[in-house]
N, C-alpha and C positions, 0 to 999 in steps of 0.2 A: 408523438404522432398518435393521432383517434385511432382508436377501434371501431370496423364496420360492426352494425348491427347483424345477427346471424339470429336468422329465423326459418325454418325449414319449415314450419303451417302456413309460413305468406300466406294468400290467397288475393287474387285479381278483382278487381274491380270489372277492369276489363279486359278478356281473355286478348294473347297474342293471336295472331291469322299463320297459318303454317307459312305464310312466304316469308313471317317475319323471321324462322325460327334459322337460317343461314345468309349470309351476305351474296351480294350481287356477284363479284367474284368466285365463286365456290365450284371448285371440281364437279360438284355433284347438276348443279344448272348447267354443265355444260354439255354431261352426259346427257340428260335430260332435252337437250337441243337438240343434239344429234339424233335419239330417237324417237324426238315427236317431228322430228323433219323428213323422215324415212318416206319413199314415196310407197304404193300398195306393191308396185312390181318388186320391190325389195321384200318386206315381208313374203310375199308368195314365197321368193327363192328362199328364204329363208326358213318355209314351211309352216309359218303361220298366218291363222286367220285372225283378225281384227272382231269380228262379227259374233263368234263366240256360239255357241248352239241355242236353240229355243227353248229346249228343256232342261233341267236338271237346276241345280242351286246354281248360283250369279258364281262364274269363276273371276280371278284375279287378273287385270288386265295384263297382256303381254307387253305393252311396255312400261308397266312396271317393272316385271318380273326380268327383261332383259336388260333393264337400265343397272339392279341391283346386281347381275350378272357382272357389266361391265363395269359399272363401279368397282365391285368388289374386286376385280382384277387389278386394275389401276391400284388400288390400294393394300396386296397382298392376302386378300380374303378369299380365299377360293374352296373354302369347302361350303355344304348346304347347310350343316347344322352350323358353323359361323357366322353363315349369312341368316339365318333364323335368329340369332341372337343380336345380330347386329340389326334386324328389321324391329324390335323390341326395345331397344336401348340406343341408337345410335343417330343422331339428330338427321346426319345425310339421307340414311335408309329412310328414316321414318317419311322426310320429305317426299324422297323417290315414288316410294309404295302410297303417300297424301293418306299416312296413317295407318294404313293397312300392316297386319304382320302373320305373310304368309308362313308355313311351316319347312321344315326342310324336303318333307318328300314331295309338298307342290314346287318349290324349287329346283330339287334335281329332277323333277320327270319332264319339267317345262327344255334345264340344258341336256338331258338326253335324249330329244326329241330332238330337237333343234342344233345342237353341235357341229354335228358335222356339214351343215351349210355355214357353217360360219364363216367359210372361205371368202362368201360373195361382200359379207361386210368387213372385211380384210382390206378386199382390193377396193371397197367404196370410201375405205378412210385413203386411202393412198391415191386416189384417183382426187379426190376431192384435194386433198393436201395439193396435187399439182396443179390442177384448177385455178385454184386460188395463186396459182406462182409463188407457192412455198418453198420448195425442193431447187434446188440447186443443182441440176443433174448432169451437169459439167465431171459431178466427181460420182465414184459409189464404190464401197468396200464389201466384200464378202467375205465372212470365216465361219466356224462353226467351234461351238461349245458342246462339252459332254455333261449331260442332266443324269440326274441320276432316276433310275425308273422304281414303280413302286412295287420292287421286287429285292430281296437281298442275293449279296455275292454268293454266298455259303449255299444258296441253294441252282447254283447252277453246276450242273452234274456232262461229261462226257458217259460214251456208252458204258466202257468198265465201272465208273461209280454208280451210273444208275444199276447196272446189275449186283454190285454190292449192294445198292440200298434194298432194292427188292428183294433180297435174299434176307437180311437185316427185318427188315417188313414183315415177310411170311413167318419168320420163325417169332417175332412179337404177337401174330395176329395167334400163330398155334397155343403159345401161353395165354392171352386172353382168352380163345375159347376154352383153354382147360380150365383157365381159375371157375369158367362162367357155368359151368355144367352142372346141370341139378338132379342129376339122376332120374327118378321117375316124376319129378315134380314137371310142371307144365312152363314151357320157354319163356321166359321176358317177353312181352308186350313187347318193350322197345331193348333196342340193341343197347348194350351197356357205352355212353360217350368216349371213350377211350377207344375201346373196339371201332367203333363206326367211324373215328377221327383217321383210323390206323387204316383201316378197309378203303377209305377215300384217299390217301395216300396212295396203297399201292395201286389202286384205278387211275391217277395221275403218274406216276414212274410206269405204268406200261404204254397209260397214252405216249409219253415222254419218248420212250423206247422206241415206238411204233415211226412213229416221226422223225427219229434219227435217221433210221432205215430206209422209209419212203422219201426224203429229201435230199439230193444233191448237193454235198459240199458241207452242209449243217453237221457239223463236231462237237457243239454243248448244246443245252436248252435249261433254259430256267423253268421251274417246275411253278414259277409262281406268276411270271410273266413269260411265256411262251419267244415272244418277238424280242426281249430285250436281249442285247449282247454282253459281253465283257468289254468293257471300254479301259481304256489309261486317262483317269483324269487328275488333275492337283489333289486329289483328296485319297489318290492312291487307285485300284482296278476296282471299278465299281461295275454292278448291270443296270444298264442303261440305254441312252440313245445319244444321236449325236443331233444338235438343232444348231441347223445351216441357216445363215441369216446374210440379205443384202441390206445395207443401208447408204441413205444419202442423208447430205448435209442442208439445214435449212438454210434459206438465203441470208444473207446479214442485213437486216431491213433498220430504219433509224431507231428502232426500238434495244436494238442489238440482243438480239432475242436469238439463242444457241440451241443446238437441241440438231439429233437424225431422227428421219422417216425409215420407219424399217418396209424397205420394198419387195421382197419375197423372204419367204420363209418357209421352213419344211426340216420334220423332225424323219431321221433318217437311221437306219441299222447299221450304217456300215461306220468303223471309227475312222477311217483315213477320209481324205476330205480332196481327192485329185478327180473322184469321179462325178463330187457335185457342182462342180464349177459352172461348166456349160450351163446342166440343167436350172441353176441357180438364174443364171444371170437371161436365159430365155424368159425365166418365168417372171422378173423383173420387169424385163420389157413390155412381158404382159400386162402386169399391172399397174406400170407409171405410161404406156401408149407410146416408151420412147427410148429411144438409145443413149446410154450415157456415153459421155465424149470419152474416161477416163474410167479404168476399174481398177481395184487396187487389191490383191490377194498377196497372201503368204505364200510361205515355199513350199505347204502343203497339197496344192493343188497344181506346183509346177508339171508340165509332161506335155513332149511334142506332141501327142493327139488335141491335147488343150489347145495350143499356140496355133496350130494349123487350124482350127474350129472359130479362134479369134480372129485370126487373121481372112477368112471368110465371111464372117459377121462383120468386118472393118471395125473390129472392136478394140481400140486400142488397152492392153491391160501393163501395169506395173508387179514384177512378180518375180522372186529371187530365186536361185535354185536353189534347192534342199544341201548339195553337194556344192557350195560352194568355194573351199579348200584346193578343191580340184581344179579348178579353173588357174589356180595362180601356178600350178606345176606351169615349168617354162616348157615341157615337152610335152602337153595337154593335146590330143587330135586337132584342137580348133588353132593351133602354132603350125600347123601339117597345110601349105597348099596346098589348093586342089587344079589338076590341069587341064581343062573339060575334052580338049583336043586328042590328050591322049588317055584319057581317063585314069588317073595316076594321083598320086598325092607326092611331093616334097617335103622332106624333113625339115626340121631346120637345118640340120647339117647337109644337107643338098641329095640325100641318098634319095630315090626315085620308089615311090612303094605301090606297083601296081594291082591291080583287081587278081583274086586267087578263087573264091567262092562264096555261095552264098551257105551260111547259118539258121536253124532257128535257135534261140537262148528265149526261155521264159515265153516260147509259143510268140515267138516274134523273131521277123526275118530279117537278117541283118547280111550286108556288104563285106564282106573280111578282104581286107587290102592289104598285102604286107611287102617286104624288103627282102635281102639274102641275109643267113642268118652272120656268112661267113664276117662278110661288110658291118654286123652290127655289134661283133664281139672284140672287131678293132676300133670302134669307133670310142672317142674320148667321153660320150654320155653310156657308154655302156654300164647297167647298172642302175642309170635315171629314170633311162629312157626306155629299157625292156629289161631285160633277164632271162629273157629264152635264148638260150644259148642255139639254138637249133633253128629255129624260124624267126629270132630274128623281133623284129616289131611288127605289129597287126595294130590294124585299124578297124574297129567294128563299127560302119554305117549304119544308122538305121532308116528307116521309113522317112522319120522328122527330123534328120538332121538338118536340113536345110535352115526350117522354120527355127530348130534351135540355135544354129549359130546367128541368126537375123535378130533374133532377141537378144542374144547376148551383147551384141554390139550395143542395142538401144539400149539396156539395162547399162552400161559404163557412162551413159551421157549423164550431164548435168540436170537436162527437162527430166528422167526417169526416175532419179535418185528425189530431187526434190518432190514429184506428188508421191512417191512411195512412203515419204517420213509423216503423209497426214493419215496412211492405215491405221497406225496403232490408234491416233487418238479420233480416232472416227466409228469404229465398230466395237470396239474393245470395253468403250464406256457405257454403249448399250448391255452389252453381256451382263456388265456391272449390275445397272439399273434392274435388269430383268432381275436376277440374283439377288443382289443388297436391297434394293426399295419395295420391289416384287415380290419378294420373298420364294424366289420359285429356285430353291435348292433341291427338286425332284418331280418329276412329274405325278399326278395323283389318279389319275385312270392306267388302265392296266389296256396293252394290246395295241398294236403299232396304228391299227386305223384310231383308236381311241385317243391316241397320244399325240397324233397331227390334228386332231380336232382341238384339243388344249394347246398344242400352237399354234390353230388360227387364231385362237381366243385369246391367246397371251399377246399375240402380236397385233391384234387390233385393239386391246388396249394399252400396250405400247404406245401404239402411234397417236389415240389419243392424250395419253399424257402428253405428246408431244403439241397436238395441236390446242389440246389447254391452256398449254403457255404461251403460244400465241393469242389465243381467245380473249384470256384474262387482259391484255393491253390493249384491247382492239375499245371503237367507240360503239356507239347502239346501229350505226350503219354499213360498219363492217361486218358486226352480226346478224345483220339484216344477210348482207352477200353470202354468208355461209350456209343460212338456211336455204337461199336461190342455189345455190351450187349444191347442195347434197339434190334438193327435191328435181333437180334436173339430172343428175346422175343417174335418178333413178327415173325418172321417163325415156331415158335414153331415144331423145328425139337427135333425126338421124341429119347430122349439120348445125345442130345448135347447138355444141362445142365447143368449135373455132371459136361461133362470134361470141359467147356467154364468156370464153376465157379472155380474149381479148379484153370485152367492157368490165372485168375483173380487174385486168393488169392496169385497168386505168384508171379504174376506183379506188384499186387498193396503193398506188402509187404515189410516195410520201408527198405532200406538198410543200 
């Protein structure tokens, strides 16, 4: 077989045109679609201006500068000097920016200006996504993942360690200033870096301190990220956050094109995941305009104030309990009738266990029903079914018992069991993507508002990956429809909606 010729002075006859320099296909034109189709009411919210000021040197346009943002996401780039090197060397960028190669600090001041609106281009991929009749919203899964924050474990301190430390501190800062002493000679200009390394510590272990004390309930604080907590993740107790994520399924269109839309998102302090449910699945609503028929959550988020809040939203959810073990006891309360007539509960063994008082356990009011204890020490489950020899068996009611035993029935059926088995492979492979393709094994800003701005960002370009693959197989007409659907989005004329999504579903509908 020949050998190519290798020559590295080539030189062109006739130079290539920048559009030559990537295929028609290419992640980076599609980015580039989305934000040359932005309408002006989008940029405002987004806090920028198009127009640029009258004076000073010509700056970089903002969408270049946001495109190479989003790209770079999509593709696991997310620092500034990365993205400086990749605007220099990297054929997408160079496209993006049509040559240009801005530096990293006009890059980070353009997303530190701008981040924290990122939320509005979140819900404009996801709005658009259902527009187009992407989303499948029949189904939607919620869970959350522990990221790790960009702070270390070793520096998250309770009050006794912070007072060691500081103690530790004073007595370093007293040998520094002794080594630093010059007798009658005239003081350093500048503090010696050691010393002022060590002085800037102990000004953070007292802020730290200070904060312990004026806050409520706060038991550690990282000295390097303030908001991040101690989380339990696979990679052992890291400080971190937790990012709560909904997602749906794209439809299966003749292209058979797979992939979820991540429909809310939001990075959170707290590591248990029962109290983001609601809040999760309201803000979904928010931004797909609709109710899913089906939600499907883990046993993490199971709790009758949950069920009683779904069952109010007519929200039908698939969802285990945590304690599920407990359920198969054959002398379980929910094996206990209940007699409404005489307000009573029946054993299984037929003993009669009436109302006694009310409880609180854990700041929460509970029903205590019980039997005689004499009846429960001759009974044949004695030992099963209580062990108080004295009172016998008790029944603790709470608030949601109701709603909980109405769930559990529905959880033994056939319909619950089968959408509950599409959870795992419906959210769990986005975690993946974000992690493994994203490369976002930690978040890179420090401070809990900072770090939900990096998950609006992460998660709209998520969801672009996702509608890239649709894009990539679509014809030049459907691409046509995508730019009508963003720049209507963003007019947000009041009625032309309905009809725009209609003549969508009827465009985009296979022949």
């Amino acid at each position: 077989m020949p050998v190519r010729e290798l020559n590295r002075q080539q030189t062109w006859l006739l130079p290539p045109t920048l559009d030559e320099l990537i295929p028609d296909d290419h992640p980076a034109r599609f980015v580039a679609t989305i934000v040359d189709s932005l309408d002006q009411s989008i940029w405002e919210k987004l806090g920028i201006s198009l127009n640029g000021e009258p004076l000073g040197a010509p700056a970089y346009h903002p969408r270049a500068l946001l495109g190479v943002w989003l790209y770079g996401f999509m593709t696991s780039t997310r620092s500034s000097r990365k993205l400086e090197a990749a605007c220099r060397d990297q054929m997408p960028y160079l496209w993006l920016t049509g040559w240009q190669h801005p530096d990293h600090n006009t890059l980070w001041r353009f997303y530190k200006e701008h981040r924290a609106e990122m939320r509005h281009l979140f819900k404009l991929t996801v709005r658009t996504a259902v527009n187009m009749d992407l989303v499948d919203m029949a189904v939607q899964a919620v869970d959350g993942t522990k990221i790790q924050a960009n702070a270390a474990r070793e520096r998250t301190y309770d009050a006794k360690g912070l007072q060691q430390l500081l103690k530790r501190t004073d007595m370093v800062i007293h040998e520094l200033e002794k080594q630093n002493e010059t007798g009658d000679d005239p003081p350093p200009v500048h503090l010696p870096e050691k010393l002022k390394q060590t002085q800037l510590l102990r000004t953070e272990v007292k802020a730290a301190m200070e904060r312990l004390t004026g806050e409520e309930g706060l038991k550690r604080v990282n000295l390097t990220d303030g908001d991040a907590k101690l989380m339990k993740s696979r990679q052992g107790i890291v400080a971190g956050y937790n990012l709560e994520a909904v997602v749906s399924p794209l439809k299966v269109t003749d292209n058979k094109k797979t992939g979820v839309i991540m429909t809310g998102v939001e990075a959170v302090q707290e590591p248990e995941d029962h109290n983001q449910l609601i809040p999760m699945l309201e803000q979904s609503e928010e931004t797909t305009g609709k109710l899913a028929d089906m939600t499907l959550a883990d046993a993490g988020y199971h709790s009758g104030a949950n069920l009683a809040v779904c069952e109010q939203r007519r929200q039908m959810i698939a969802m285990p309990e945590s304690q599920e073990r407990r359920l198969k006891n054959p002398y379980h309360k929910d094996s206990f009738g209940y007699d409404a007539n005489t307000d009573s509960y029946i054993c299984p063994k037929g003993q009669f266990l009436e109302f006694i008082e009310t409880r609180s356990i854990t700041k929460k009011k509970v029903w205590v029903y019980g039997g005689l204890g004499t009846v429960c020490r001759q009974c044949s489950a004695f030992g099963i079914c209580t062990k108080n020899r004295y009172r016998g068996r008790e029944l603790l009611i709470g608030h949601y018992d109701a709603e909980l035993r109405r769930h559990r029935v529905w959880m033994a059926t056939d319909e619950a069991k089968t959408f509950y088995k599409r959870r795992k492979g419906l959210v769990e492979p986005a975690f993946g993507i974000i992690k493994e393709q994203m490369g976002v094994r930690r978040f890179l800003l420090r401070g809990w508002s900072n770090v939900q701005a990096e998950a609006n960002t992460l998660a709209t370009a998520f969801n672009l990956r996702t509608l890239c693959s649709v894009w990539i197989s679509w014809s030049s007409e459907k691409r046509r429809l995508l730019v009508i659907t963003i720049q209507e989005l963003g007019h947000k004329i009041s009625g032309a909606l309905p009809i725009l999504h209609s003549y969508l579903k009827q465009a985009l509908s296979p022949v």
